[in-house]
N, C-alpha and C positions, 0 to 999 in steps of 0.2 A: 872489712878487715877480718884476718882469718879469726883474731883473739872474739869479734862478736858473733860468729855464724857458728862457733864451734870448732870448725877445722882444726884447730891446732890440739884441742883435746882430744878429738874424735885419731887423729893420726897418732896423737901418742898412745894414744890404749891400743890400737893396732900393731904399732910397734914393742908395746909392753907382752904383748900376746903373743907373739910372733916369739920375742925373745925366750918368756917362759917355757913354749910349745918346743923349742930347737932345743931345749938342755934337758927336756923330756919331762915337765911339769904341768899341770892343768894351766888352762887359759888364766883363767882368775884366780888370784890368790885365796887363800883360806883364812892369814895370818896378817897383819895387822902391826905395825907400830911406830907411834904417835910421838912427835915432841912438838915444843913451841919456843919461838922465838920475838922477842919484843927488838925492834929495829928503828932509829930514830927518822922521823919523814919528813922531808925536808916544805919548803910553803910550796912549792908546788901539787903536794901529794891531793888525790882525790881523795873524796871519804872521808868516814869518820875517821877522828884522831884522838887518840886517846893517852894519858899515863900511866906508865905502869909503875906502881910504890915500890913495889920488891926490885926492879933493876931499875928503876931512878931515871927510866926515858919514857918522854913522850915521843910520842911516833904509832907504830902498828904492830901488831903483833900477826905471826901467821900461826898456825898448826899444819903441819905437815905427817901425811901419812905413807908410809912407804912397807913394802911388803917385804920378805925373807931377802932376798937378792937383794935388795936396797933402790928398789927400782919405786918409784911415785906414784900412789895409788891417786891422791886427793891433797890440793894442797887449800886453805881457807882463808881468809885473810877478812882483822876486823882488828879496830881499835884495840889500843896497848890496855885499855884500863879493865878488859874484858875479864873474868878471873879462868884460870885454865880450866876450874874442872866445867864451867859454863860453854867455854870452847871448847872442849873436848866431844859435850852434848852435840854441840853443833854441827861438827863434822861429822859425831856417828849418825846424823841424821842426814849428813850427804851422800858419808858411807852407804847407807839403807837407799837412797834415791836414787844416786849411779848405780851401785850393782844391784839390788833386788828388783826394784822396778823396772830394770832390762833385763834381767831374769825372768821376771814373769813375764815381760811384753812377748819376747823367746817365744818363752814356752806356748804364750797362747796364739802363735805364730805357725808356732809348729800342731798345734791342735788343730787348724782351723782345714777344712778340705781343699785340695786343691784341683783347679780344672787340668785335666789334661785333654 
């Protein structure tokens, strides 16, 4: 399925690039920001589930990150009873794993010699 091999992410960041690059902006964003949302989930849902006290639903909460244009950098998703600024860590540690970690992969791609 495209959701486990990646495809469907790996197409959206291509398309998120593409867009940025056409209105004359760097491929990758610089800018960043965050909200979260707690969603009720119904017995089907996978995963953990959790409560959240402050909006009074059990279900899941996501965190969503999106850049200037409003286009989806990272979306997270984890039980409601998570608290935000904990979620928050947790995305900027996906933050750091999607873009810097293919940053450097990059970079040390483009160090490396090639045959001709």
């Amino acid at each position: 399925m495209a959701f486990e091999n990646g495809l469907t992410e790996e197409t959206h960041d291509v398309l998120v690039e593409k867009i940025r690059m056409g209105i004359g902006k760097k491929p990758t964003a610089l800018v960043g920001i965050i909200d979260s949302q707690s969603v009720k989930a119904c017995n089907l849902s996978e995963g953990d589930i959790g409560y959240d006290g402050g909006k009074k639903i059990k279900g899941k909460k996501r965190h969503i990150v999106v850049n200037t244009l409003g286009l989806v950098m990272i979306i997270v998703i984890h039980a409601a009873n998570i608290h935000d600024s904990v979620g928050a860590r947790e995305v900027m540690r996906s933050l750091k794993d999607k873009y810097l970690t293919g940053i450097m992969n990059f970079k040390q791609t483009l160090s490396m010699p090639f045959a001709i």
